[in-house]
N, C-alpha and C positions, 0 to 999 in steps of 0.2 A: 504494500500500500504506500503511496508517496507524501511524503510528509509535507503537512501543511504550508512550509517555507517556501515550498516549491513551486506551490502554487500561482499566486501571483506570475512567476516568469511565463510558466504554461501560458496562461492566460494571453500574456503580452507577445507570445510566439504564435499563438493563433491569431490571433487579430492581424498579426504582419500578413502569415499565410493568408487569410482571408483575403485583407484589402488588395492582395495581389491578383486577389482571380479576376480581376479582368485584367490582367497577364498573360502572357502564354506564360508555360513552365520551361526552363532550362532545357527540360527534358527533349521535349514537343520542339523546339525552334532548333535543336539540336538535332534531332531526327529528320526535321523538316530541310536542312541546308547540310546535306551530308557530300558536293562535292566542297565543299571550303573547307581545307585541311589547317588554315591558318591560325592566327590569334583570334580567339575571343573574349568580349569582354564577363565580367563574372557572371550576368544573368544567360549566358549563351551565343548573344551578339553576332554576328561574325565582323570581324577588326582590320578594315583594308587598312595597311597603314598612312599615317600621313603624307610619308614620300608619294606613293600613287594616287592619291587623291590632289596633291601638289601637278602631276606628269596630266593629272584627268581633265582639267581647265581648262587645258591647247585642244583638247580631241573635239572635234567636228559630232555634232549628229548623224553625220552618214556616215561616217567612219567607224560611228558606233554602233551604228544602225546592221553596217555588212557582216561585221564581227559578230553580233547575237543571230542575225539571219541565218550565216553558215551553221552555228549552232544549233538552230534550232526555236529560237526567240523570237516570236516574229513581232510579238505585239506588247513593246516594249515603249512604247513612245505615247507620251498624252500629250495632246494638242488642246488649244482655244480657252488661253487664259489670259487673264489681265494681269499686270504686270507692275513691280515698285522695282525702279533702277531697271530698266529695258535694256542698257545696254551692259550691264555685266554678268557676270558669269556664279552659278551657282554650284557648288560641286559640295557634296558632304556623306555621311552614314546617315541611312532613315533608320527614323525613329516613328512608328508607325503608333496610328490614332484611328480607332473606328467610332462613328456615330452613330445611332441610329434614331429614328423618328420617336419623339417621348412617349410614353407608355405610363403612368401613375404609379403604378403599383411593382415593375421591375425599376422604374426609377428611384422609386424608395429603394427600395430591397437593394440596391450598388449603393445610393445616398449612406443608408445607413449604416452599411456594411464600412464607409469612408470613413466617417464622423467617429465610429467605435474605434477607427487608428490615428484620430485626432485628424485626420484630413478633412478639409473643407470644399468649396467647389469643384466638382468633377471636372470642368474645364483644363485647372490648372495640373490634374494629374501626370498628364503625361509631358507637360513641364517640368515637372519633380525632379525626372529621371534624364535627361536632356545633360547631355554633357560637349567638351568643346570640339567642334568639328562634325559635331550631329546635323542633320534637316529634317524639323520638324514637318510629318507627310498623316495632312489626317483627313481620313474620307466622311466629308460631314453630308452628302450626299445630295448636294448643291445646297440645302439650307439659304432659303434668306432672312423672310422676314420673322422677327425673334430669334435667329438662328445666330449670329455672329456670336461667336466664344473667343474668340482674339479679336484687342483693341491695342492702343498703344501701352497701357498697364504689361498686359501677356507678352504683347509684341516686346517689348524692353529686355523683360523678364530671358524669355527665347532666347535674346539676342545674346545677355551678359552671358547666357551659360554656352549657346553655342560658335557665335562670332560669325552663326549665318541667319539665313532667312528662314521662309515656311512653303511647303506646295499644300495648300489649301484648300478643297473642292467644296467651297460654302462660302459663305458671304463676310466678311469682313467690314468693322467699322472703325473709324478714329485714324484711315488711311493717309490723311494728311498728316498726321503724327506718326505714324510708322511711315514715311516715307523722308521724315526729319533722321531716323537710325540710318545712321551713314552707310551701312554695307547689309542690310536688313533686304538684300535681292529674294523678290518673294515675287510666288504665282499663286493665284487664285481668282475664284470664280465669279467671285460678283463683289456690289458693296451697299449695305444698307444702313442706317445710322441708327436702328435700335440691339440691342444685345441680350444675349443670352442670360434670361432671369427665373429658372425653377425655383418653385415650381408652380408660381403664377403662370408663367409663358412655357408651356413647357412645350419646345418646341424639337429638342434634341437631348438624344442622352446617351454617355459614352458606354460602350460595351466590352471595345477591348483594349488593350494599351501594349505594342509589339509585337501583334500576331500580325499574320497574314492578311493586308485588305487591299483592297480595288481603289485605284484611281482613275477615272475613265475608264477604258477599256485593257487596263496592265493591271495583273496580280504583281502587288509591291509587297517585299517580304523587307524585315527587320535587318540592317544591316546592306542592301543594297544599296550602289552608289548613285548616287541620285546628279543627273549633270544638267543643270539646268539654262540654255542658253537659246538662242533665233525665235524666242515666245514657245518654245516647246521643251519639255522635260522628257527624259531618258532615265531609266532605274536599270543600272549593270549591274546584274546578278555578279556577287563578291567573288566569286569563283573565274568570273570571265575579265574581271578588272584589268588585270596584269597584259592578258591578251589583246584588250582592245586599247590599252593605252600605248603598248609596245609597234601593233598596227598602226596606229597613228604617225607615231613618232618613227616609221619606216616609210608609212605613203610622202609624209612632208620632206622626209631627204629626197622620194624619189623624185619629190613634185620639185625641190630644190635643183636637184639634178638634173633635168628634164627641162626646166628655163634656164638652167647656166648655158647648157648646152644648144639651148635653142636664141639664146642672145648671142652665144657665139658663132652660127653659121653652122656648127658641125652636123646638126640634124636638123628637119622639118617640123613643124608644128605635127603634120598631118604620122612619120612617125614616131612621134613621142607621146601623140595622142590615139593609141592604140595599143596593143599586145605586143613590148620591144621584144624586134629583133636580136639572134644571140650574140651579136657584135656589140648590141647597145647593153646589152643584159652584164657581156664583160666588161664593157668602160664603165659600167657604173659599179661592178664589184670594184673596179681598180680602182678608182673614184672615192669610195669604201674603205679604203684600205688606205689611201692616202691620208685621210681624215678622220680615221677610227678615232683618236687620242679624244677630239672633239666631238664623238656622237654621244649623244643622251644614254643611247647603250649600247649591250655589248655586241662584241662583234656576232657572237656566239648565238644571240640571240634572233639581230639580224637575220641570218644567215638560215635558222630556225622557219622562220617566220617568212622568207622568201620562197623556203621550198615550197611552200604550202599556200603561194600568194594564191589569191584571184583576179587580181588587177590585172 
């Protein structure tokens, strides 16, 4: 029988468990992302490192686009969002938020489940857990009116912890104060100038915080790289990261290579704009190898990653 002393802690261990079930478990996101062999973080995560998410900024939407294609990825791309800072570049770990339409009685029952771990607004949960280099990705399921749950408050909040923006699929208020956060580059759906108030207004209510959820038409999983740039978002499954930023950073030498060569007379536009021939194929390994010291990577990798071009 366990002694009374002990009690109290039990207690305060359930209540954590609890307030977590709108969690996935370790377990479950762990099973769910089984080719990423890499770092994760303690709840399961998976942990692209900084360096690549650094390399993932220069990579094109269709460069990132061809890479999940050959894979297998096809519908990786949301489109038709409004936009804070259009012209820069959003890259980070998602950190995933599901909403769903308010219900009373499952809305208590998460509310109070909250409250019992001293957590206050559902809103700000999956703020909680938000750390630096994260983007905050939550399917509030276009929500508008009583619908916004981030304003310049949450927005700030997001920001100090992540040092980016949000992909949003709901409505948003207080956008001219979140468009004062200097680097706060966020997509989303709409904007309306009333806000999320349960359970008078109960217009949305969170369900899950990390799992698996939809953004348009892309299953976004915890831990993909989210690149957010040309008014359209890309989510790179963390397993393909490395590959598609390496593509990248191979197509731009070619495409480097390709105008040296063609500001210099030695080939045509018409072929370097095609399937090079094996003469161009060795001046540009030679090309390669002259300037290994200065590529982004290695040779080895190059080299990898040629044999298997499709360009």
């Amino acid at each position: 029988m366990l002694r009374k002393k002990y009690l109290p802690l039990m207690v305060l261990v359930g209540l954590a468990i609890q307030v977590m079930g709108q969690q996935i478990s370790k377990e479950e996101l762990i099973f769910l992302t089984p080719q990423w062999t890499g770092e994760r973080y303690e709840d399961g995560r998976p942990k692209v490192s900084d360096d690549l998410l650094e390399r993932m900024k220069s990579v094109s939407v269709e460069e990132a686009w061809a890479v999940m294609k050959n894979e297998g990825y096809r519908y990786q791309i949301a489109e038709d969002w409004k936009l804070i800072n259009a012209d820069s570049v959003l890259v980070g770990r998602a950190v995933t938020a599901t909403f769903m339409p308010g219900r009373p009685d499952v809305w208590k029952a998460i509310d109070d489940r909250g409250k019992a771990a001293g957590k206050r607004g559902q809103n700000t949960w999956p703020v909680d857990i938000l750390v630096k280099g994260d983007v905050y990705v939550a399917d509030q399921f276009g929500a508008d009116k009583d619908g916004p749950t981030i304003g310049d408050n949450v927005g700030n909040a997001i920001f100090a912890k992540t040092g980016n923006g949000i992909v949003y699929d709901g409505a948003l208020r207080d956008v001219e104060g979140l468009m004062e956060i200097g680097g706060f580059t966020s997509f989303y759906t709409s904007y309306d100038a009333s806000h999320h108030n349960p359970p008078g207004d109960l217009n949305t209510m969170l369900v899950g915080i990390n799992q698996p959820t939809r953004i348009r038409t892309v299953t976004v999983m915890p831990g993909d790289v989210v690149l957010g740039k040309m008014g359209v978002v890309t989510f790179i499954p963390p397993h393909l990261a490395e590959k598609v930023a390496t593509t990248s950073e191979v197509v731009r030498l070619r495409d480097m290579f390709g105008h040296l060569r063609i500001k210099e007379g030695v080939y045509t536009a018409g072929q370097i704009d095609t399937r090079w021939a094996e003469e161009i194929e060795k001046d540009f390994s030679k090309w390669l190898n002259e300037h290994i010291d200065d590529l982004p990577v290695s040779k080895e990798q190059i080299e990898e990653i040629l044999k298997k071009r499709t360009w």
